[in-house]
C-alpha positions in Angstrom: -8.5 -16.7 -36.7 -6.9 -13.2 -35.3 -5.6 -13.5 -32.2 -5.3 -10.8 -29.7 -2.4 -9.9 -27.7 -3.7 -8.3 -24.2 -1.5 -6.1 -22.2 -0.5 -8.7 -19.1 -1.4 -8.4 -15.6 1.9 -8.6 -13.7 1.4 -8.9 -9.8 -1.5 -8.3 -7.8 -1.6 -4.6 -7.6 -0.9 -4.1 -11.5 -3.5 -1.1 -12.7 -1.2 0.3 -15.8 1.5 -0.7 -18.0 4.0 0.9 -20.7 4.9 -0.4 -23.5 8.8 0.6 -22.6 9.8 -1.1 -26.2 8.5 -3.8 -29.1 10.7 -6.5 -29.1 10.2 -7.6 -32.7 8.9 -5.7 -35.6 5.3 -5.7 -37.4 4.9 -8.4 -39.5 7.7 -11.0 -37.6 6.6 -14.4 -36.8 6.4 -15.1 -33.3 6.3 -18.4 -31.7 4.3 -19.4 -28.4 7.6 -18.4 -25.8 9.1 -15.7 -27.7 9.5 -12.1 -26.1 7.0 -10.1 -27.5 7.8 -6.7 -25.5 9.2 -4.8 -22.6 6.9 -3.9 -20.2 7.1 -1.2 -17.5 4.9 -1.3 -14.8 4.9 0.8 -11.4 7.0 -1.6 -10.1 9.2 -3.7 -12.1 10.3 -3.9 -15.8 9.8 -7.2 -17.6 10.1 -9.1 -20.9 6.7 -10.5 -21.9 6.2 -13.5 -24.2 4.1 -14.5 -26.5 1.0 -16.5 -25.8 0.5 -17.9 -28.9 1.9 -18.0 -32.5 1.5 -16.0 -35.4 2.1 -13.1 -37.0 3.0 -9.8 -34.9 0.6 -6.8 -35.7 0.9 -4.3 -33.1 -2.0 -1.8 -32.7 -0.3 0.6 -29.9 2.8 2.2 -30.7 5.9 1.7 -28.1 5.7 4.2 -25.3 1.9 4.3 -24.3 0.2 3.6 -20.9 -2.4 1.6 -20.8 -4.7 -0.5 -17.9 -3.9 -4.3 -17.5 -6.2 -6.2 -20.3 -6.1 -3.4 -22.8 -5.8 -4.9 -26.6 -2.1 -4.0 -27.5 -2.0 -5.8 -30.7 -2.9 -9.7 -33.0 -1.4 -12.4 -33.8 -2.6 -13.7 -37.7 -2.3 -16.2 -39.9 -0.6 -16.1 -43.3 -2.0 -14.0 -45.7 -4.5 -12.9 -42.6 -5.3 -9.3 -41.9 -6.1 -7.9 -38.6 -10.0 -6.9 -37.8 -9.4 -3.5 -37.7 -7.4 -2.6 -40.9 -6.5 0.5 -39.8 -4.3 -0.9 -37.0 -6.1 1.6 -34.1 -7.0 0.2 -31.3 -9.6 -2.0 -30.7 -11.9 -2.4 -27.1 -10.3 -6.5 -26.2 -13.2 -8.7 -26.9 -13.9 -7.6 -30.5 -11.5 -10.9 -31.8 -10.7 -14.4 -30.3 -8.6 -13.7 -26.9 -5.5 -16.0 -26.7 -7.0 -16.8 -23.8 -10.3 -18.5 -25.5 -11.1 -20.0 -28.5 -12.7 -18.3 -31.3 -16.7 -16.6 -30.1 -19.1 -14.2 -30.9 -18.1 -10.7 -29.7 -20.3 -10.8 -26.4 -22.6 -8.0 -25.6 -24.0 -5.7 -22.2 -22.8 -6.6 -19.3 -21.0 -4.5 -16.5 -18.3 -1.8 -17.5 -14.8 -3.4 -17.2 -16.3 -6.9 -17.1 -16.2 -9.8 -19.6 -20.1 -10.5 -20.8 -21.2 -14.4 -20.7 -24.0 -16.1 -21.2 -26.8 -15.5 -18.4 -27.5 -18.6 -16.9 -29.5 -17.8 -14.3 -26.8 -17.3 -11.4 -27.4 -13.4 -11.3 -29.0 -10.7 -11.8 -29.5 -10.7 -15.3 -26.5 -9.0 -16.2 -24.6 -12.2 -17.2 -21.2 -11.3 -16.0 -18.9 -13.4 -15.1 -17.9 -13.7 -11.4 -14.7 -14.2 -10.2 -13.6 -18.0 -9.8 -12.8 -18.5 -6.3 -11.2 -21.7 -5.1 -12.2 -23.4 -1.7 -9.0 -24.7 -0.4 -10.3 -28.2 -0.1 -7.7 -30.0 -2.4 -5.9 -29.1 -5.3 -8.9 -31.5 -7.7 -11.9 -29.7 -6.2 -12.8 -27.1 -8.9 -14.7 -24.4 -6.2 -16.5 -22.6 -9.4 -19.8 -20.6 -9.5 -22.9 -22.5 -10.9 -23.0 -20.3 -13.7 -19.7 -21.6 -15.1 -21.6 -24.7 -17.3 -22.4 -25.6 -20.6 -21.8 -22.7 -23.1 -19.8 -20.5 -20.6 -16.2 -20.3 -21.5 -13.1 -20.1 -18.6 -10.9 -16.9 -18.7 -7.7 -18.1 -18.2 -4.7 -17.2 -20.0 -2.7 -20.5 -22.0 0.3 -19.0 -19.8 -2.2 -19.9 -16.5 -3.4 -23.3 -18.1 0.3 -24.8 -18.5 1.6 -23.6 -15.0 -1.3 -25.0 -13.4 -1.4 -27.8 -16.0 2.2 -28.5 -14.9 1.4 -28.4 -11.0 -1.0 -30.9 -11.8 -3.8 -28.8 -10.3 -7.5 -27.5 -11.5 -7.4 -24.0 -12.9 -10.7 -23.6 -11.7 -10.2 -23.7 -8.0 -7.8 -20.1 -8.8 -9.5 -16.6 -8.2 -8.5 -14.7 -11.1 -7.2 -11.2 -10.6 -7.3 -10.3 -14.2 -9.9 -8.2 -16.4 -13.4 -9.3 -16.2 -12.1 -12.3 -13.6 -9.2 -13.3 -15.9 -7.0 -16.2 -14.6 -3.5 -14.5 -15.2 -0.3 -16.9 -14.1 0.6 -14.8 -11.3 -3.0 -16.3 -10.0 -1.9 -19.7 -10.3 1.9 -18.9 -8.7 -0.1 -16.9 -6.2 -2.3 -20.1 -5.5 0.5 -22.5 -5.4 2.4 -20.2 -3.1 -0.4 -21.0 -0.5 -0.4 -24.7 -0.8 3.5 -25.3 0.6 3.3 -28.7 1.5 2.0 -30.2 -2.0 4.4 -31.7 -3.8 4.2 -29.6 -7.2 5.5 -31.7 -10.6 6.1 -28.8 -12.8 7.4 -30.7 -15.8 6.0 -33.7 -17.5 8.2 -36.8 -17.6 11.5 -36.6 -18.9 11.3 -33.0 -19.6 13.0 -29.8 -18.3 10.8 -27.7 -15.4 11.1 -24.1 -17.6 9.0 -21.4 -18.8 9.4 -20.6 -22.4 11.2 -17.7 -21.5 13.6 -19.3 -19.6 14.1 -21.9 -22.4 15.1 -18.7 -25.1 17.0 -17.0 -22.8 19.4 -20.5 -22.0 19.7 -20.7 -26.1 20.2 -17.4 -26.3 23.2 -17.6 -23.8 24.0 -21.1 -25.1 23.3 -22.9 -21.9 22.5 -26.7 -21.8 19.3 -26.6 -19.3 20.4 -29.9 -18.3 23.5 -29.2 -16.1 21.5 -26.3 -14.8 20.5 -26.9 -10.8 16.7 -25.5 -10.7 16.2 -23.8 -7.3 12.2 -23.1 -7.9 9.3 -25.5 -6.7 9.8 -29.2 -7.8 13.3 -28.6 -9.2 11.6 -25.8 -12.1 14.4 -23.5 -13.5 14.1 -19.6 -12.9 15.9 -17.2 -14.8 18.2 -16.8 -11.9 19.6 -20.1 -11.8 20.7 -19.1 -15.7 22.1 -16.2 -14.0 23.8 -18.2 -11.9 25.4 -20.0 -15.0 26.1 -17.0 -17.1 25.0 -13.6 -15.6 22.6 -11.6 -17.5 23.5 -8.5 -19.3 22.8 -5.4 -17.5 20.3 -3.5 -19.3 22.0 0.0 -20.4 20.4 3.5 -19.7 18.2 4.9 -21.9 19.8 8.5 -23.2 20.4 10.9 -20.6 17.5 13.2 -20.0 18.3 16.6 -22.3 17.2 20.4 -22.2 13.5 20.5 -23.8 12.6 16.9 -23.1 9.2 15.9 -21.6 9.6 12.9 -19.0 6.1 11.4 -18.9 4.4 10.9 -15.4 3.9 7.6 -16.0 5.2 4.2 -14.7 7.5 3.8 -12.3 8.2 7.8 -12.6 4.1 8.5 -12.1 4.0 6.1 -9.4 6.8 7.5 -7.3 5.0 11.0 -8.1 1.6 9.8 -6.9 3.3 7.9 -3.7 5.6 10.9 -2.7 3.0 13.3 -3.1 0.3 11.4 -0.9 2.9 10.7 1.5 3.8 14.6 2.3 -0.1 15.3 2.3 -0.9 13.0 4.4 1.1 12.5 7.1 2.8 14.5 9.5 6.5 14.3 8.8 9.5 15.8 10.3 13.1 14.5 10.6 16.1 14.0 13.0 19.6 14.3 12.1 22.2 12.5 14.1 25.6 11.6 14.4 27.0 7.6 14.8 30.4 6.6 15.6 31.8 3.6 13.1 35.3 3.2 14.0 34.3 -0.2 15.5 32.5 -1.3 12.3 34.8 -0.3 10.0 37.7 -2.3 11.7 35.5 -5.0 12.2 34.6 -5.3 8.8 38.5 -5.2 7.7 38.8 -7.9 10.1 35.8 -10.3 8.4 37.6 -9.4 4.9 40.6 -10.4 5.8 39.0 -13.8 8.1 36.2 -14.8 5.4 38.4 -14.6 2.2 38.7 -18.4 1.7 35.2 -18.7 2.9 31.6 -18.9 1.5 30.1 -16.2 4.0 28.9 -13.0 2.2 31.2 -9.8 4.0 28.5 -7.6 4.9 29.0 -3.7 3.5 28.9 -0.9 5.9 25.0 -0.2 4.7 24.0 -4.3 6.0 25.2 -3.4 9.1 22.9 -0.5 9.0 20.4 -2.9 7.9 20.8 -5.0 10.9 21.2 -2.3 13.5 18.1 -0.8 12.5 16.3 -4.2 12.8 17.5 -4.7 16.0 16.6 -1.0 17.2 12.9 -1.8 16.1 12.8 -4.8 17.9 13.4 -2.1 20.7 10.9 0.8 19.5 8.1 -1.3 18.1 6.4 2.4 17.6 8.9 2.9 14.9 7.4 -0.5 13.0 3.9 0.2 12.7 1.4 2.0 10.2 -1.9 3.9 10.5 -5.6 2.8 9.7 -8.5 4.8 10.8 -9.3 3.2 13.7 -5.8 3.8 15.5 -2.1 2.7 15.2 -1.2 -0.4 14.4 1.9 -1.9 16.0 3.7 -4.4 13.2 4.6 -7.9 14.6 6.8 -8.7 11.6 10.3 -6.6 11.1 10.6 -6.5 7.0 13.2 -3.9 6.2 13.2 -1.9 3.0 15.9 -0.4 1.1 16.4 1.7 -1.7 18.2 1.1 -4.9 18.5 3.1 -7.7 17.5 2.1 -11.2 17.2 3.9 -14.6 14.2 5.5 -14.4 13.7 6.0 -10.8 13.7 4.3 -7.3 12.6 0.3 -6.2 12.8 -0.9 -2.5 13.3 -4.5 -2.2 12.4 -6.2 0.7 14.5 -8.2 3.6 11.9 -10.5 5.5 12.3 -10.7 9.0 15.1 -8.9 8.9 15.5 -9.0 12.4 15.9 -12.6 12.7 18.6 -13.5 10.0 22.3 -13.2 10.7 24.3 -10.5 9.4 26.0 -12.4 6.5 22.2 -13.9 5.4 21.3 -9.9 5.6 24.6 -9.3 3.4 23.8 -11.9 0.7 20.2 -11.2 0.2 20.5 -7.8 -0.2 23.2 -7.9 -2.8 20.6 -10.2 -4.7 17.8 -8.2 -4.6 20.1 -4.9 -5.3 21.3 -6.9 -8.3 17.6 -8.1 -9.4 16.5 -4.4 -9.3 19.0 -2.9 -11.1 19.1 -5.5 -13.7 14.9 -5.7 -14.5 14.4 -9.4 -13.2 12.9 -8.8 -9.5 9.6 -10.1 -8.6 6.6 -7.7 -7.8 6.5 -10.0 -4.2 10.2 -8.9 -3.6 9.1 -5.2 -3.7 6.2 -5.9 -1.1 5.1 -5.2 2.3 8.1 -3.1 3.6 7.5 -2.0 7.3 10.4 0.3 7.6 12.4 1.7 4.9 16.5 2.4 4.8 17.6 4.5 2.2 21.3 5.7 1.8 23.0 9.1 -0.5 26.4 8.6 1.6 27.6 7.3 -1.9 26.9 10.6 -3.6 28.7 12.5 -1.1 25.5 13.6 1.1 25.7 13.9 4.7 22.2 14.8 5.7 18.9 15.0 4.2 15.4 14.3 4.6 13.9 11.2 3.3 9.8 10.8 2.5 8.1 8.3 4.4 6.7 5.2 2.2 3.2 5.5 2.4 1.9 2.7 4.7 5.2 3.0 7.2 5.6 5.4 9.7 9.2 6.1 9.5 12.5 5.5 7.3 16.0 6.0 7.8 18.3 7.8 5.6 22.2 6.9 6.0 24.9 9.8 4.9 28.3 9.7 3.9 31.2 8.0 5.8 33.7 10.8 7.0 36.3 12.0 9.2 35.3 13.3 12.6 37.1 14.6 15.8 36.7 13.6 19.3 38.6 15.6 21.7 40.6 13.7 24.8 41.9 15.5 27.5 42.5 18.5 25.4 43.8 16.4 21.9 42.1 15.8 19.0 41.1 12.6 18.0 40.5 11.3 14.6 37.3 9.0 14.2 35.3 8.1 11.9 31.4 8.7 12.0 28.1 9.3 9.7 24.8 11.2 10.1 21.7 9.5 10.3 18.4 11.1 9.1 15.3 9.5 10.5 11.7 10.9 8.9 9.1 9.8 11.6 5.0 10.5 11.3 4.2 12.6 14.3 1.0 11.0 14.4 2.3 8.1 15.5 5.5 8.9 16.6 6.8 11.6 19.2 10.4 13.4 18.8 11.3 11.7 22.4 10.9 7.8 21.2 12.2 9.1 17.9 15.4 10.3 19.1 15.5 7.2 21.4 15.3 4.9 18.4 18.3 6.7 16.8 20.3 6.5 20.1 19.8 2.4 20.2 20.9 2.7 16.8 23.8 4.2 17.7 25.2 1.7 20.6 24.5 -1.0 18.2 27.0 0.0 15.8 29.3 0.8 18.4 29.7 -2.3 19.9 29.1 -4.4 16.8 29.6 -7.9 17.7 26.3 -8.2 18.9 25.4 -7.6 15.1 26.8 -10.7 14.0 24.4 -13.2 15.5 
């Protein structure tokens, strides 16, 4: 029986994907595990693997964008052909999902939704409800009455092994996906609530992994059994193989050329979409202003020179922007809000964004509680997350709920300029080059060595008095930066 492939919902907020690139050719046999394709999404670029075995018969060619739980292709049987033989897309539900065993094409039902039987639980329409768990134990399956005899479970085989392997009831998950779908991110997203339940992600005597994880380490010939898992329960993440043997960084695409057409879409349409709303709907305006960082700079030489032989991360000059603009929140709390529709709302959480550039476009990973981590813990985790970004392997949750955004062009030479507010924030702060400046003492010039900082601010929220006063904080922070190290 033809199995279809479904475009994957990856993260919460997931509307669209593209298919960046087919990762084996029509025809191939694939194996449950393998990488089936490269998937762009407004976020984050990711391998996805197969869900099943068969035969590869792609329905979409590479390079289209299309909602979460479209049909993108099938997976057959020898000497199988697919449903549709001219190979044009299909609406998802015409074959057997590799979600579900084999059914009858269901029929009616709500747009968007996934049809089932009507047993009495609504209003006739004999959709599907979302599966919503209670909470009350990891056994309890919290499912709607109309889930019974005949009425099949949407989770994807992905879903059913992780929460197979956490030894939990896929049942009690809400699913995010098409028509209620249980996708794996539901399960993670589940487990992520329940901290402290032990989680067994492995069965006995075997190795905690993903298939993924498993082709990548024979890819890279890495024994998974010297390898120190640092997920839940001792499970292996691709960055532990890192770790081992560092992944190969994805090369550029060819350079943009006269003539060519660079589709909105992705994480190109998304920055569009987000830039655009941003400038319509809030009032922005900016600040320049100049910092001294003759202190930093010779205190960094110093921690270079002190932490060679040691395991501390030496923080660039851009983490101790990081931390000095944590700290200055902590100060000017207006600075670390957003605003609703009933008023401004002042953030209690300090979680710092900054910007990295990646083919493509622009991701801003997230430092939590920035303001509360030393400045070495600030240096190493954003060198990670810069590295995840730039290399395609960082988590939709690691490009979440930002309050304030830091974004730097002093490495392309830029002194000042004016950054766009990330819709949701109320300000971010752009960082210019490092350069020579003069101070003059009694009458002689002295060389120092100072930056501009650019600080976009909503003037809804934010005046150009507690503005300025932000950037001043700023300012003595860097120029007395010992207090940055604790």
């Amino acid at each position: 029986m033809a199995v279809e492939v479904l475009l994957p919902k990856i993260g919460l907020t997931m509307q669209e994907g593209t298919i960046d690139e087919w990762l084996v050719s029509t025809g191939a046999a694939v194996a449950e595990g393998d990488a089936l394709l490269r998937l762009a999404t407004d976020k984050v670029d990711v391998d996805v693997e197969a869900e099943a075995g068969g035969l590869f018969h792609p329905v979409v060619p590479a390079g289209v964008t299309l909602p979460a739980g479209a049909l993108i292709g099938w997976l057959l049987a020898e000497g199988e052909q697919p449903p549709d033989p001219g190979g044009t897309p299909m609406p998802a539900g015409s074959g057997s999902s590799a979600a579900t065993a084999a059914e009858p094409a269901p029929t009616g039902g709500a747009a968007g939704a996934t049809a089932v039987p009507d047993l009495g639980g609504g209003a006739g329409t004999g959709v599907l409800p979302a599966l919503t768990g209670t909470g009350e134990g990891l056994g309890a399956a919290a499912v709607p009455s109309a889930v019974g005899a005949g009425c099949r479970l949407l989770a994807s085989p992905n879903a059913r092994r992780v929460a197979a392997a956490a030894d939990i009831d896929v049942t009690a998950v809400r699913g995010t996906g098409r028509g209620g779908r249980i996708v794996s991110e539901d399960v993670e997203e589940f487990l992520a609530a329940l901290p402290d339940i032990p989680i067994a992600l492995a069965p006995p005597g075997g190795t905690p992994t993903s298939p993924l994880v498993r082709k990548l380490a024979k890819e890279r010939d890495i024994d998974l059994s010297a390898v120190n898992g640092t997920g839940p329960g001792g499970r292996i993440r691709r960055s532990d193989l890192d770790a081992v043997t560092p992944a190969p960084v994805r090369r550029n695409a060819a350079a943009p050329q006269p003539g060519d057409v660079i589709p909105l879409t992705g994480m190109r349409g998304t920055i569009a979409r987000r830039m655009h709303a941003s400038l319509q709907e809030m009032a922005q305006l900016t600040h320049g202003y100049e910092v001294r960082m003759d202190a930093v700079v010779s205190l960094r030489d110093r921690l270079k020179e002190e932490w060679a032989d040691s395991t501390l991360a030496v923080p660039s000059l851009g983490d101790f922007l990081l931390k000095a603009a944590a700290l200055a929140l902590r100060e000017h709390p207006l600075l670390n809000a957003t605003v609703r529709e009933d008023g401004i709302h002042l953030l209690d959480g300090i979680h710092l964004g900054f910007a990295v550039a990646v083919p493509g476009g622009l991701m801003v990973p997230v430092i939590e509680d920035a303001v509360t981590l030393s400045l070495p813990e600030i240096a190493r985790r954003s060198k990670a997350l810069a590295q995840a970004a730039r290399e395609g392997r960082i988590s939709p949750a690691q490009l979440e709920g930002a309050t304030f955004t830091v974004t730097s062009l002093g490495g392309y030479g830029v002194d000042f300029f004016t950054p766009v507010i990330n819709p949701g924030n109320v300000a971010i702060l752009g960082v210019g080059r490092l350069r020579d400046g003069v101070e003059w003492v009694d009458d002689r010039p002295l060389r120092t060595r100072v930056l501009t900082l650019s600080l976009t601010f909503d003037h809804r929220a934010v005046d150009g008095a507690p503005a300025a006063e932000y950037l001043r904080t700023v300012g003595e922070l860097l120029s007395k930066p010992l207090r940055l190290l604790v």
